[in-house]
C-alpha positions, 0 to 999 in steps of 0.5 A, spaced: 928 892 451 933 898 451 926 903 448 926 910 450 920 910 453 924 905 460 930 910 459 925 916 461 921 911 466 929 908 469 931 917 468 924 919 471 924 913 477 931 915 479 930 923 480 923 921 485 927 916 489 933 921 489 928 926 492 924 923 497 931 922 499 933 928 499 926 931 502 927 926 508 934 927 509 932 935 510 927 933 515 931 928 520 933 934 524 927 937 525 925 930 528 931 931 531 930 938 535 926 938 542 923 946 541 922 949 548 917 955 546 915 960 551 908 963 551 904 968 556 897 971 556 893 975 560 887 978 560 888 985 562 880 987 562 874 985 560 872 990 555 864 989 554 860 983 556 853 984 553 847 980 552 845 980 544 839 982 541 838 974 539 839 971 547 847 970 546 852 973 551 858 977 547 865 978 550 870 982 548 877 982 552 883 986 552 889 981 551 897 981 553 900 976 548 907 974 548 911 969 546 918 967 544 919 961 538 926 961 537 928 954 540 922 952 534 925 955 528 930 952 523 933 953 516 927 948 515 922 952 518 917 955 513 912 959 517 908 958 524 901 959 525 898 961 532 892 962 535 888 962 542 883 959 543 878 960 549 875 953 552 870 951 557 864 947 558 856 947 559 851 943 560 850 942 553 857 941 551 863 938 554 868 942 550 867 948 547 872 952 544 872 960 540 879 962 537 879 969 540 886 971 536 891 968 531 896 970 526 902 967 520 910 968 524 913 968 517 920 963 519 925 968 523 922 973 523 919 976 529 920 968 532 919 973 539 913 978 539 909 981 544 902 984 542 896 988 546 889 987 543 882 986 544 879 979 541 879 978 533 874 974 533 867 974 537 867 970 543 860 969 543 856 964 546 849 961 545 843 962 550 847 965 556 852 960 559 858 965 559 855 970 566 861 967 571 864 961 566 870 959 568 874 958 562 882 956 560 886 961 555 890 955 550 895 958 545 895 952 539 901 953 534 902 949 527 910 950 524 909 949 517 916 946 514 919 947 507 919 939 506 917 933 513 911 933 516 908 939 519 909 940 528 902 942 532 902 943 540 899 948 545 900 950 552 894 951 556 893 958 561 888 956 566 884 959 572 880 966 568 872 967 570 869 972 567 862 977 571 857 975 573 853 980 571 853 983 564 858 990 564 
């Protein structure tokens, strides 16, 4: 009844319960926290607005990006990955969406950053549905923790339209 093999298993079975204790114990306060993150964008210039060689229009924007994460960061806080993504709709699609930027914030550091860029990613389009689309800018985060689930939201900027005509 008292073999060594339930000694390690009543060793082993105390240690994993003690330390899912221990991990949701340091996860509450980040339950617990109410994060007012800042975020603005604006598209400073359209830098080029072409039809490619296969029939698909290509933009490239000049963005302002700033934002302040401060109030999301905790002793828990691991990493944060953002991105932004351009969505609008055509005939085809009720929803697209292309991400034009992203980066990793690892924890405090720079939990405030202001950057000026052109699009990382193409924003591109099938067919020609972009000549005088209106689309909105969103700016997803994900905070990534050392130990709990991980936190996701986003804020939308709406109201941007690009040429109606290829520049």
């Amino acid at each position: 009844m008292y073999t060594v093999g339930y000694r390690v298993h009543g060793v082993l079975t105390l240690g994993v319960t003690l330390l899912a204790l221990i991990c949701a114990m340091a996860s509450l306060p980040d339950n617990l926290n109410v994060p007012s993150p800042s975020v603005s964008v604006q598209v400073l210039n359209v830098n080029w607005f072409r039809k490619q060689p296969t029939g698909n229009d290509e933009v490239s924007l000049l963005l302002n990006i700033s934002a302040d994460f401060q109030s999301m960061l905790t002793w828990n806080t691991k990493a944060v990955f953002v991105f932004l993504a351009a969505e609008y709709e055509t005939p085809q699609n009720a929803l697209n969406q292309v991400s034009l930027w992203d980066d990793i914030l690892p924890s405090k550091k720079n939990p405030k950053f202001w950057i000026q860029t052109i699009n990382k990613y193409r924003f591109t389009d099938e067919v020609s549905n972009l000549l005088g689309k209106e689309f909105n800018l969103t700016f997803h985060w994900y905070v990534i923790p050392k130990t709990g689930k991980m936190f996701a939201d986003k804020m939308v900027m709406t109201a941007y339209r690009l040429p109606v005509e290829y520049i």
